[in-house]
C-alpha positions in Angstrom: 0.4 -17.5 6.8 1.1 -20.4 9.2 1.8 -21.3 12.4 3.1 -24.7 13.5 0.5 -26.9 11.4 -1.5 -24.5 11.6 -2.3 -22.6 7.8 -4.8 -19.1 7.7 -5.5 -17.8 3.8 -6.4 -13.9 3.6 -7.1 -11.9 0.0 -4.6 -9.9 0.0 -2.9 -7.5 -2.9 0.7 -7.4 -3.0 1.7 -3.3 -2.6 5.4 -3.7 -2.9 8.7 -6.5 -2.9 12.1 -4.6 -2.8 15.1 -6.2 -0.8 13.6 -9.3 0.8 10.1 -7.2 1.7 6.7 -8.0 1.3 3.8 -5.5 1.6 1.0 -6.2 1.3 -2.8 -4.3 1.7 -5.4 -7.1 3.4 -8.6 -6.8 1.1 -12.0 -7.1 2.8 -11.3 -9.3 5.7 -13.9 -10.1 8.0 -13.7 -9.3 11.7 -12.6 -13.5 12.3 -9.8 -12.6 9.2 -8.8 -9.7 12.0 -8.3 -11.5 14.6 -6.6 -14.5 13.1 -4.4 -11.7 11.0 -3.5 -10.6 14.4 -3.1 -13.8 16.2 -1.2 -15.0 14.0 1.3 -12.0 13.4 1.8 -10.7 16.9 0.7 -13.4 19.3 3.8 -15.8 19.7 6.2 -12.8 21.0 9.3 -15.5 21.2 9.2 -15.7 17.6 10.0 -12.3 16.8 11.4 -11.2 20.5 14.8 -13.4 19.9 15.9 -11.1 17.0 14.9 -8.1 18.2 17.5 -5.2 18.5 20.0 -7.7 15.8 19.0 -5.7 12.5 21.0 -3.4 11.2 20.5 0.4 12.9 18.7 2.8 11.3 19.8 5.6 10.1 18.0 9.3 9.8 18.7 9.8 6.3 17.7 6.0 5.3 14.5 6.4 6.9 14.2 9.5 5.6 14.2 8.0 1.8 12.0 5.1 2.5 9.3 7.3 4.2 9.6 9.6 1.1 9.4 6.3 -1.3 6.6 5.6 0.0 5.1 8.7 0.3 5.9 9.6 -3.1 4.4 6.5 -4.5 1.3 7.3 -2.4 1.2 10.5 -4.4 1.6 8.7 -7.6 -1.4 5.9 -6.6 -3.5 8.8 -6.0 -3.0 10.7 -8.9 -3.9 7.9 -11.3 -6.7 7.1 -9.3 -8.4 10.0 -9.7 -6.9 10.9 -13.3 -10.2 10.2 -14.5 -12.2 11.6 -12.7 -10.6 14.7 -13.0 -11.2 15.2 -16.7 -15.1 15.4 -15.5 -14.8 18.0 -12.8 -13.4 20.3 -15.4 -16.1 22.1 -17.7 -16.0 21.1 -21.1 -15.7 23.9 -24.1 -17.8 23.5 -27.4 -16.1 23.9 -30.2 -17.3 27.1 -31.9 -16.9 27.1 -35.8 -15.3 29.8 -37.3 -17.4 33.0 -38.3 -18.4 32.8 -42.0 -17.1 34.7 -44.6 -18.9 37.8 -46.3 
């Protein structure tokens, strides 16, 4: 990120990029990251203030399907996450070899 001259780097992973959006999860920043992260975002109120109220309106059912997107791919995230993990709470059968013959 920057600000004026100014230039900050933070680790970050990119989560998503779908119609001109970034998001992004912040990985291990340390408590001077924070505050820089924060600073750097929400500190200079006149550069976000000016277009404030100009986007386009929401509507109910739009934010509806965007919450669900990303609720749904929260699901998804999860589920491979602990995929493996699963397959060792489960307990495991022997295979039992067939009775022999008289």
């Amino acid at each position: 990120l920057y600000r004026g001259a100014q230039t900050s780097h933070f680790p970050a992973t990119v989560m998503f990029c779908r119609d001109g959006y970034l998001g992004t999860r912040f990985d291990d920043l340390s408590l001077r990251q924070q505050s820089e992260l924060v600073r750097l975002t929400f500190g200079r109120a006149d550069t976000w203030a000016s277009t404030w109220g100009h986007g386009k309106p929401d509507t109910p059912l739009a934010a509806l399907r965007e919450v669900s997107h990303v609720g749904v791919r929260g699901v998804v995230e999860l589920l491979k996450a602990t995929r493996k993990d699963f397959g060792r709470l489960l307990p495991t059968r022997k295979k039992t070899s067939p009775p022999p013959a008289n």
